[in-house]
ROMINU-751751 format. One record per residue (C-alpha): x, y, z; residue number from 1. Coordinates in Angstrom, 2 decimals, always signed. Each point is the difference from the previous one (the first is absolute). Example, Ala and Ser with C-alpha at 12.3 -4.5 7.8 and 13.67 -1.06 7.14 Angstrom:
<sites>
{site {+12.30; -4.50; +7.80}; 1}
{site {+1.37; +3.44; -0.66}; 2}
</sites>
This chain:
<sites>
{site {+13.54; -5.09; +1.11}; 1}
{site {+1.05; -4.02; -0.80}; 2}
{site {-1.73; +0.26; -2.97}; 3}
{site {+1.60; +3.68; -0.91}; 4}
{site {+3.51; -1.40; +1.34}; 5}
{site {-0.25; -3.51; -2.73}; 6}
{site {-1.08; +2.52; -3.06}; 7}
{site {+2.45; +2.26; +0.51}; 8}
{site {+2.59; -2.95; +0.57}; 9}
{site {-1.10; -1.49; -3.63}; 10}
{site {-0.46; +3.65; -1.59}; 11}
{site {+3.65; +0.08; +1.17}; 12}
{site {+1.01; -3.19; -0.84}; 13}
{site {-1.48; +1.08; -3.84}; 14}
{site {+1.83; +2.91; +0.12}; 15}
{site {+3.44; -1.72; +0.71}; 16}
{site {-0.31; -2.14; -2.36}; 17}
{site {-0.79; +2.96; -2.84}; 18}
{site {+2.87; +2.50; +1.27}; 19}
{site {+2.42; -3.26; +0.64}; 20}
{site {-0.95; -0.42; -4.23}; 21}
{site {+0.53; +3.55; -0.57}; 22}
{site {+3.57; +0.44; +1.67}; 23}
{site {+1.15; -3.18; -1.20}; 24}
{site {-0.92; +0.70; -3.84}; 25}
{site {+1.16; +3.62; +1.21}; 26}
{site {+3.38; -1.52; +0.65}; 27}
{site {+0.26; -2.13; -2.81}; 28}
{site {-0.66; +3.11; -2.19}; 29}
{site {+3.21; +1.33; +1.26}; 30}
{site {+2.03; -2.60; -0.10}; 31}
{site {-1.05; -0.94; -3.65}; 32}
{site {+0.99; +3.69; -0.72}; 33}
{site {+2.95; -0.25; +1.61}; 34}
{site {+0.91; -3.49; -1.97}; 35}
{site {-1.00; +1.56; -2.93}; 36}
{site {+2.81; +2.56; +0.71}; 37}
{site {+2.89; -2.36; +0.59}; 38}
{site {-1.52; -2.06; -3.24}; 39}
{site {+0.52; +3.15; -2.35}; 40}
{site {+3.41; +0.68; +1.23}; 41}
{site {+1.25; -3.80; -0.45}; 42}
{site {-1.72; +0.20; -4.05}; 43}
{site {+1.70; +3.77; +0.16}; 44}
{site {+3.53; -1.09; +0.98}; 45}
{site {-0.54; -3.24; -2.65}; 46}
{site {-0.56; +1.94; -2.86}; 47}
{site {+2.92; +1.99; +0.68}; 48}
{site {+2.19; -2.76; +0.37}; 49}
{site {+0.61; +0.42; +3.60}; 50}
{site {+0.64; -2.72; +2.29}; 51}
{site {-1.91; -1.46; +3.01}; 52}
{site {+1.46; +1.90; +3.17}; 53}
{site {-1.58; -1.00; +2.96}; 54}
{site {+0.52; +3.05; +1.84}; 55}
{site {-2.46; +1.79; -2.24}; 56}
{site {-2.98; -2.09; +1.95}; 57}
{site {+0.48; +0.63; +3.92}; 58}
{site {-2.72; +0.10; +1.99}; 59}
{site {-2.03; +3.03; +1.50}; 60}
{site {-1.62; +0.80; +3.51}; 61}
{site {-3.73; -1.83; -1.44}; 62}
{site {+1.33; -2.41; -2.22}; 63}
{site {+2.52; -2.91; -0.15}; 64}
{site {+1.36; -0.72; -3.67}; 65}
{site {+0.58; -3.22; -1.07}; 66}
{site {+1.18; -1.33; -4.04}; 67}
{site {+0.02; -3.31; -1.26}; 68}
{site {+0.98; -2.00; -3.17}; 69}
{site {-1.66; -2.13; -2.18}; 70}
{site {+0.83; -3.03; +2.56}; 71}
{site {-1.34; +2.46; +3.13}; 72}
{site {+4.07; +0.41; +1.24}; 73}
{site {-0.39; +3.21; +1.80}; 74}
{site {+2.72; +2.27; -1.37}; 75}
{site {+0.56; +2.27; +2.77}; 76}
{site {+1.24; -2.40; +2.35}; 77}
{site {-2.70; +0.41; +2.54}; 78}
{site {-1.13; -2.69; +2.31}; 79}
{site {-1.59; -2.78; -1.54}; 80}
{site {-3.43; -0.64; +0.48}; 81}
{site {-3.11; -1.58; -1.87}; 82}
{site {-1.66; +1.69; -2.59}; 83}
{site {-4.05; -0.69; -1.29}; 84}
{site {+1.45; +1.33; -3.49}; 85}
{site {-3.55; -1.41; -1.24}; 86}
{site {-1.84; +2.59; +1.82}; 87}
{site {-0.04; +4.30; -0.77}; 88}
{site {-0.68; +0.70; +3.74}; 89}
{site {-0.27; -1.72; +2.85}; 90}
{site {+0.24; +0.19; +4.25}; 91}
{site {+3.12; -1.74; +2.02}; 92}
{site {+1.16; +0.72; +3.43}; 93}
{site {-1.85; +3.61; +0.10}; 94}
{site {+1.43; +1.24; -3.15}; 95}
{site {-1.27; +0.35; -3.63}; 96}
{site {+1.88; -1.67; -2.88}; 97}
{site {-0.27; +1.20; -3.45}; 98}
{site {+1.26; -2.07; -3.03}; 99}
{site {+0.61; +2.23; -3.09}; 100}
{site {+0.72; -1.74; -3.00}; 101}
{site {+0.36; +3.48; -2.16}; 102}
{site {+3.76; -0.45; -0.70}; 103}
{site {-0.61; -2.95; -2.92}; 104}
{site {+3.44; -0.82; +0.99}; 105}
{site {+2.35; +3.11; -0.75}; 106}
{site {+3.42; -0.47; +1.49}; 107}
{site {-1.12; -3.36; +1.23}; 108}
{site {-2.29; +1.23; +1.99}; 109}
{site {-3.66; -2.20; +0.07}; 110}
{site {-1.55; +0.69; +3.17}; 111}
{site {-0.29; +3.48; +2.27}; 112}
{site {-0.78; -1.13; +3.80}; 113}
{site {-1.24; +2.95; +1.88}; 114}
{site {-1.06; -0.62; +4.46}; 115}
{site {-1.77; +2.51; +1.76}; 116}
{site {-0.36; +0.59; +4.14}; 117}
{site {-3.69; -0.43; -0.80}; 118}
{site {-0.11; -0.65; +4.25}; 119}
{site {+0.17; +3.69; +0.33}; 120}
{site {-2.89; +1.03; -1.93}; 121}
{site {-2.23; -2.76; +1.41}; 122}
{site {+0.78; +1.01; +3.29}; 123}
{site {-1.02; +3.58; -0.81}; 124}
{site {-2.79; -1.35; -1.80}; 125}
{site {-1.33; -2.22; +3.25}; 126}
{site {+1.05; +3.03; +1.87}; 127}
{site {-2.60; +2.13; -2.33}; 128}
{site {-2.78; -2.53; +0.18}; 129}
{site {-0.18; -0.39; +3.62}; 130}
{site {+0.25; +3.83; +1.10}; 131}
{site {-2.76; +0.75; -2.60}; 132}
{site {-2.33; -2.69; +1.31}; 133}
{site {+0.98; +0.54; +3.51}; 134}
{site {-1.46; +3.34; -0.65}; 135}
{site {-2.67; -1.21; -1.90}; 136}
{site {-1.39; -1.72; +2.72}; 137}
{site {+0.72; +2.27; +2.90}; 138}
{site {-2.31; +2.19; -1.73}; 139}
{site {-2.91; -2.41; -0.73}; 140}
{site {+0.55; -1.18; +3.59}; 141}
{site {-0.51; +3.62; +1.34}; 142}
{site {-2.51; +0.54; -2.64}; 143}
{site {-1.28; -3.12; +1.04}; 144}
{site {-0.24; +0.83; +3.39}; 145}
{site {-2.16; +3.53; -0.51}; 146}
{site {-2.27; -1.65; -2.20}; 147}
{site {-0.84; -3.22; +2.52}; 148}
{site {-0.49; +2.61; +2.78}; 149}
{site {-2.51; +1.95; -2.69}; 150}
{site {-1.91; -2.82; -1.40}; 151}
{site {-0.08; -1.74; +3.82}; 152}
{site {-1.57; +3.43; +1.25}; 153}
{site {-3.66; -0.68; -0.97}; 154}
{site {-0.07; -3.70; +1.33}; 155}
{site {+1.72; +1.23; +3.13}; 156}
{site {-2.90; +2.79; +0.17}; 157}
{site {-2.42; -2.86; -0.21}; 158}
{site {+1.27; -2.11; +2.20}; 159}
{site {-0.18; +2.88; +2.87}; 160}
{site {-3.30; +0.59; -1.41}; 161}
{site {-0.85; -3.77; +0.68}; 162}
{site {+1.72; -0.32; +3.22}; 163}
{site {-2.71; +2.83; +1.15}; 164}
{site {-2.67; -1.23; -1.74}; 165}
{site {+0.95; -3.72; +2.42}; 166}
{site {+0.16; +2.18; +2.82}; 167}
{site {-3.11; +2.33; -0.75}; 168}
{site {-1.93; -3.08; -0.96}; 169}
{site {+0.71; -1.70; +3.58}; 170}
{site {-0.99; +3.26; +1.43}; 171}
{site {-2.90; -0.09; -1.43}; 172}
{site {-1.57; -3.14; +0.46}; 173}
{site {+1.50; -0.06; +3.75}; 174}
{site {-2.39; +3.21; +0.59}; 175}
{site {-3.14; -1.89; -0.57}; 176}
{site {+1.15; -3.86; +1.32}; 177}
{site {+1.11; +2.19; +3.73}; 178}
{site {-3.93; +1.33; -0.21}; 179}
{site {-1.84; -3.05; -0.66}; 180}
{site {+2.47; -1.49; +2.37}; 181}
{site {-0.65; +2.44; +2.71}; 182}
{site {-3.55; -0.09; -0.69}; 183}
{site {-0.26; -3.75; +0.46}; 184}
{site {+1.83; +0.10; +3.90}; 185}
{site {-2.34; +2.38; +0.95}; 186}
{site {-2.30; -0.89; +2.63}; 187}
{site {-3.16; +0.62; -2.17}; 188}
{site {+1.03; -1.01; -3.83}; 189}
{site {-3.28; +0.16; -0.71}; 190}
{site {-0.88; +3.64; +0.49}; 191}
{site {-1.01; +2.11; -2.52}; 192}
{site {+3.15; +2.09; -0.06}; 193}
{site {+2.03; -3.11; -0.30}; 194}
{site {-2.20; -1.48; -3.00}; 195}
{site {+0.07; +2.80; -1.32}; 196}
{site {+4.26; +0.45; -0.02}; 197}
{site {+0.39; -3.40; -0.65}; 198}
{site {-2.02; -0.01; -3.47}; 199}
{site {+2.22; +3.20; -1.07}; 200}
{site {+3.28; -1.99; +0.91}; 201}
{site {-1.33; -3.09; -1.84}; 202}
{site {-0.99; +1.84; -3.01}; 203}
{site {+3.43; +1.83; -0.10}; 204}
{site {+1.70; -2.94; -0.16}; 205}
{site {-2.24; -1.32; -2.48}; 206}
{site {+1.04; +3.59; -2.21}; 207}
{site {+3.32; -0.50; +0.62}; 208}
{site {+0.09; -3.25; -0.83}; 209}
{site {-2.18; +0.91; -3.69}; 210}
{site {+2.18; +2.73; -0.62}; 211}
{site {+3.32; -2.39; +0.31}; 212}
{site {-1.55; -2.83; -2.01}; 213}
{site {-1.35; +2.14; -2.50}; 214}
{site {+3.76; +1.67; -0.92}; 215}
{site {+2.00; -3.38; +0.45}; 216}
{site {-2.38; -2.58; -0.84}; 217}
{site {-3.22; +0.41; -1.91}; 218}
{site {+0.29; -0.18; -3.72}; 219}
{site {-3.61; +1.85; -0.90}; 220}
{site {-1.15; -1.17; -3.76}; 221}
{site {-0.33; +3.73; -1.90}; 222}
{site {-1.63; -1.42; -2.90}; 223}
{site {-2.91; -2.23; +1.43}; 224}
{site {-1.29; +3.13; +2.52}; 225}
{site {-3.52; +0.19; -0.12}; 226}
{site {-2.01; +2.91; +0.67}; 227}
{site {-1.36; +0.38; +3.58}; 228}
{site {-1.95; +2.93; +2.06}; 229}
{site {+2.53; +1.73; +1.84}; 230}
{site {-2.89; +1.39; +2.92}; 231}
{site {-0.63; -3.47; +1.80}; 232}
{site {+3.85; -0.13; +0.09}; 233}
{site {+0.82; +2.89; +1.58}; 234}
{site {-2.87; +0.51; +2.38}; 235}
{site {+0.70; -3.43; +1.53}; 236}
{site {+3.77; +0.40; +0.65}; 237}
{site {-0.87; +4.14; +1.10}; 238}
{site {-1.87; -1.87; +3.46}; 239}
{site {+3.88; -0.48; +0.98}; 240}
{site {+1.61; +3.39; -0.72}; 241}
{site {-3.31; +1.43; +1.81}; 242}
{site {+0.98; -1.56; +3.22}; 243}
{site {+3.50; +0.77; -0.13}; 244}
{site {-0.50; +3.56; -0.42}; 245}
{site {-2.61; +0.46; +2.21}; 246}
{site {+2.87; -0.83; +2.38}; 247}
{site {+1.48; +3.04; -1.15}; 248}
{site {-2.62; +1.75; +0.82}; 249}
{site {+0.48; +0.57; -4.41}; 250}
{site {-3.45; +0.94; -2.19}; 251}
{site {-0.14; -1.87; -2.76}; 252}
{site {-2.39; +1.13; -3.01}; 253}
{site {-0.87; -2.57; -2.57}; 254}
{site {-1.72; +0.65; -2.98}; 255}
{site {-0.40; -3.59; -2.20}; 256}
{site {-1.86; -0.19; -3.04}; 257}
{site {-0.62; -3.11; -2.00}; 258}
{site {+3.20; -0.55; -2.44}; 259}
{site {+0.41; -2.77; -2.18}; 260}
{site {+3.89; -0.78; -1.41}; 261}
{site {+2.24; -2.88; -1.34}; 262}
{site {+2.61; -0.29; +2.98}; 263}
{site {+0.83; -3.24; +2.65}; 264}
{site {-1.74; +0.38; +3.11}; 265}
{site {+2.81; -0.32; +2.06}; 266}
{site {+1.90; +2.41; -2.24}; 267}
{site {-2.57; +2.75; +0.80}; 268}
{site {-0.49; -1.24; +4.07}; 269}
{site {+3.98; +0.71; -0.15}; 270}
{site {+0.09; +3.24; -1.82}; 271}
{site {-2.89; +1.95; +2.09}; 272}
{site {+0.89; -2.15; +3.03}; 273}
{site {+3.75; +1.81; -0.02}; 274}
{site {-1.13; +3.04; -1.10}; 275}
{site {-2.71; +0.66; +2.97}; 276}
{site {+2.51; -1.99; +2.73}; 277}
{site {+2.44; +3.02; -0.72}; 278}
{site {-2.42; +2.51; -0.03}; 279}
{site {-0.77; -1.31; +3.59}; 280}
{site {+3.39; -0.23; +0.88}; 281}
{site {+1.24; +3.30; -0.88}; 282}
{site {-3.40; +1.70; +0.97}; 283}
{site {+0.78; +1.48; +3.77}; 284}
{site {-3.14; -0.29; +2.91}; 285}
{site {-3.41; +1.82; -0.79}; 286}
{site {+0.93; +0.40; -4.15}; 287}
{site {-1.73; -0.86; -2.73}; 288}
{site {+0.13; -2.63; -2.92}; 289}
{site {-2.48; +0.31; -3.57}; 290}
{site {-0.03; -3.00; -1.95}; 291}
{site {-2.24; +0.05; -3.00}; 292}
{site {-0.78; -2.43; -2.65}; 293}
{site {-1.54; +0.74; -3.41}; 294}
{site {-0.76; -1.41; -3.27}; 295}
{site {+4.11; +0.81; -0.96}; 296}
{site {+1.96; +0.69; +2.71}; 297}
{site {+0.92; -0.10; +3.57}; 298}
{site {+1.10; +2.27; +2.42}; 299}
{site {+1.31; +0.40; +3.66}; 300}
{site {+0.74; +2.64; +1.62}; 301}
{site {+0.71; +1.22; +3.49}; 302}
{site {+1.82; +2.93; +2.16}; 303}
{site {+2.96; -1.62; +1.32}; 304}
{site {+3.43; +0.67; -0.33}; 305}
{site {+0.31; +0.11; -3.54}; 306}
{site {+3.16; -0.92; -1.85}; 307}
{site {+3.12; +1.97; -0.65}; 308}
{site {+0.25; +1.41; -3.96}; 309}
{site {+3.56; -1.71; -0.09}; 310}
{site {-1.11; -3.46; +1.22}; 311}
{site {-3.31; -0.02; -2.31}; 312}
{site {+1.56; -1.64; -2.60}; 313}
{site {+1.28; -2.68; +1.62}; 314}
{site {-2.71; -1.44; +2.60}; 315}
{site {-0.75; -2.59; -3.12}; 316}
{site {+3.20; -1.66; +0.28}; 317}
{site {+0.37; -3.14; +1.98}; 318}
{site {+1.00; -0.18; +3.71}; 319}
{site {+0.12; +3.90; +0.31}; 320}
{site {-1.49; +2.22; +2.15}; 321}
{site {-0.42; +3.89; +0.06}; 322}
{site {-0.07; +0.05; +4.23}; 323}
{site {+0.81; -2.18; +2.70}; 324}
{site {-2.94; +1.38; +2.60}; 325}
{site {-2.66; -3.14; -0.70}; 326}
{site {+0.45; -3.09; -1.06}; 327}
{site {+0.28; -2.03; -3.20}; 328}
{site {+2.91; -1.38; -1.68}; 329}
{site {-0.10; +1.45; -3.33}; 330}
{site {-2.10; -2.51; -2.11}; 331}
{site {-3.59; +1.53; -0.54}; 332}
{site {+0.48; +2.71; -2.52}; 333}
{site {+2.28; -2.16; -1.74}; 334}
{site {-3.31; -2.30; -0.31}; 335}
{site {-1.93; +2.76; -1.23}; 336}
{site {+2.05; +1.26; -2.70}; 337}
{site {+0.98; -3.94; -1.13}; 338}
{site {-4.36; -0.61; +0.01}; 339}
{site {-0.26; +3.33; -1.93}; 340}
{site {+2.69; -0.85; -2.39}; 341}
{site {-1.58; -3.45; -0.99}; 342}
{site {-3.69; +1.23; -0.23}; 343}
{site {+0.75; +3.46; -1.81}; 344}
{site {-0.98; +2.18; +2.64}; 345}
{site {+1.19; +3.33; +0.44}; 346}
{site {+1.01; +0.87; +3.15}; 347}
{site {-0.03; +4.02; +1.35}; 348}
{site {+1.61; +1.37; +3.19}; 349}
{site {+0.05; +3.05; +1.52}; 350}
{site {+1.14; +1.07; +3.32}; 351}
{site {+1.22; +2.67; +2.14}; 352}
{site {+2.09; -0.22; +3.21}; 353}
{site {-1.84; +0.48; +2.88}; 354}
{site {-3.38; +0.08; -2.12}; 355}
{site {-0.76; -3.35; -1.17}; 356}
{site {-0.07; -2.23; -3.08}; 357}
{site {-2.05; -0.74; -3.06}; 358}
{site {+0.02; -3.20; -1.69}; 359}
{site {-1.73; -0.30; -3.00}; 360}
{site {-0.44; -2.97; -2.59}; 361}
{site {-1.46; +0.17; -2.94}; 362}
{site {-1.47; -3.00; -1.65}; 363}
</sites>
């Protein structure tokens, strides 16, 4: 609004200046006309032999009439004052002089002197200027107003967004530190149980900790990928998932064939890693979760709660999430679709409330 409030205060400045031009010359018009007036009656009454009367020049309501001789006497007896007779027009004490020399001197008369309250006008013209820019910028300032509240909107949406995402993100690593924490004061750390939940709390904090440096911090090289098997991959990092659904009491069916593709390894750990993490996540006691892998594309799919029709089309975005029942903080679908843009893989979903989800990319 500072920088709104100094352009409209030059604008106006501008703008003065141009009308103060226009009225003055406007003026100036009139008064010539007006000089020109008195001129043809002195050259009249000469050439008629009349004589100078000096009651034939009074003065109106706009304009004080002045005549003067060849030696600048004033001949209507009128206060004294100095005269510029060497300029046409000029400003003194707030009024407008004009010198007319149109007379050529008929009955002695060299020089018309017409003044002018120019004050007036320029008061009505400062009077103009200000209420118009006044206006001018009320309205940008309301306008001004409405727009910063429209174009602040989005960031304000993210920065709830991110405010959640701080909070989800302590949530979620809190969930596994309080196991392994609880694990380690137990009185037998060592038990199989506690092994067991204590290398599923290390390696979630290990995913979390991929996931977070893979979105804010790796910078993966596109253009020197090298083709790699895709099986080896997966099977290795599928150990994991297996434990942490069999706590679930979840079925998982894996079907991996040999693939070979040009993608980052840690861009493909990422993008299945997410994809089968929800599918356990969202996948209630006793369900059931397919993955396959093939020589072009990769699927999950399970029988949990599915995803609303509405909310489909925006899981992909960053920090959102459809449901608030499990955990997460909005960040893992926003991988996949990010590791599917850069690699050229299309990426297929289709789900039902209450019936599950398929995810399907195609290499």
């Amino acid at each position: 609004m500072g920088s709104i409030f100094f352009l409209i205060l030059i604008i106006a400045s501008l703008f003065y200046k141009m009308e103060y031009k226009y009225e003055f010359d406007k003026v100036v018009s009139g008064m010539k006309m007006k000089a020109n007036e008195i001129s043809s009656q002195v050259i009249m009454k000469h050439m008629k032999g009349g004589l100078f009367d000096e009651d034939d020049y009074s003065s109106d309501v706009q304009c004080i009439v002045e005549l003067y001789d060849g030696n600048n006497e004033n001949l209507l007896n009128t206060i004294d004052e100095r005269i510029d007779f060497t300029r046409e027009s000029y400003i003194k004490n707030n009024m407008i002089y004009l010198v007319y020399k149109g007379t050529y001197g008929h009955l002695n008369i060299h020089n018309i002197v017409l003044k002018n309250h120019w004050f007036i006008e320029k008061n009505q013209l400062l009077e103009k200027t200000f209420l118009i820019f006044s206006s001018i910028f009320i309205i940008m300032t309301i306008i001004g107003y409405f727009l910063g509240k429209l174009f602040l909107k989005p960031i304000l949406i993210q920065r709830k967004k991110l405010d959640k995402f701080i909070n989800d993100t302590t949530h979620e690593l809190n969930t596994p530190i309080t196991a392994l924490l609880m694990s380690i004061n137990k009185k037998d750390p060592t038990s199989p149980n506690n092994i067991t939940r204590i290398n599923l709390s290390a390696k979630r904090i290990s995913e979390i900790y991929n996931d977070l440096t893979y979105l804010f911090l790796d910078e993966i090289d596109i253009q020197n990928t090298k083709k790699i098997n895709l099986k080896p991959i997966l099977e290795e990092h599928l150990e994991y998932f297996k434990e942490l659904a069999s706590r679930k009491k979840i079925n998982m069916n894996c079907t991996i064939d040999d693939f070979v593709y040009a993608i980052d390894k840690e861009s493909f750990v990422r993008l299945t890693n997410n994809l089968i993490s929800n599918a356990i996540k969202y996948t209630n006691i006793n369900g059931n979760i397919n993955i396959n892998l093939n020589k072009n594309s990769f699927t999950v799919e399970d029988d949990g709660i599915g995803i609303e029709e509405n909310k489909q089309k925006d899981i992909f975005d960053r920090f959102y999430r459809a449901t608030t029942n499990s955990g997460g903080f909005g960040i893992g679908l926003d991988i996949v679709s990010s590791v599917c843009m850069q690699y050229n893989i299309k990426i297929d979903l289709k789900s039902k409330k209450g019936e599950g989800s398929i995810f399907k990319l195609t290499f």
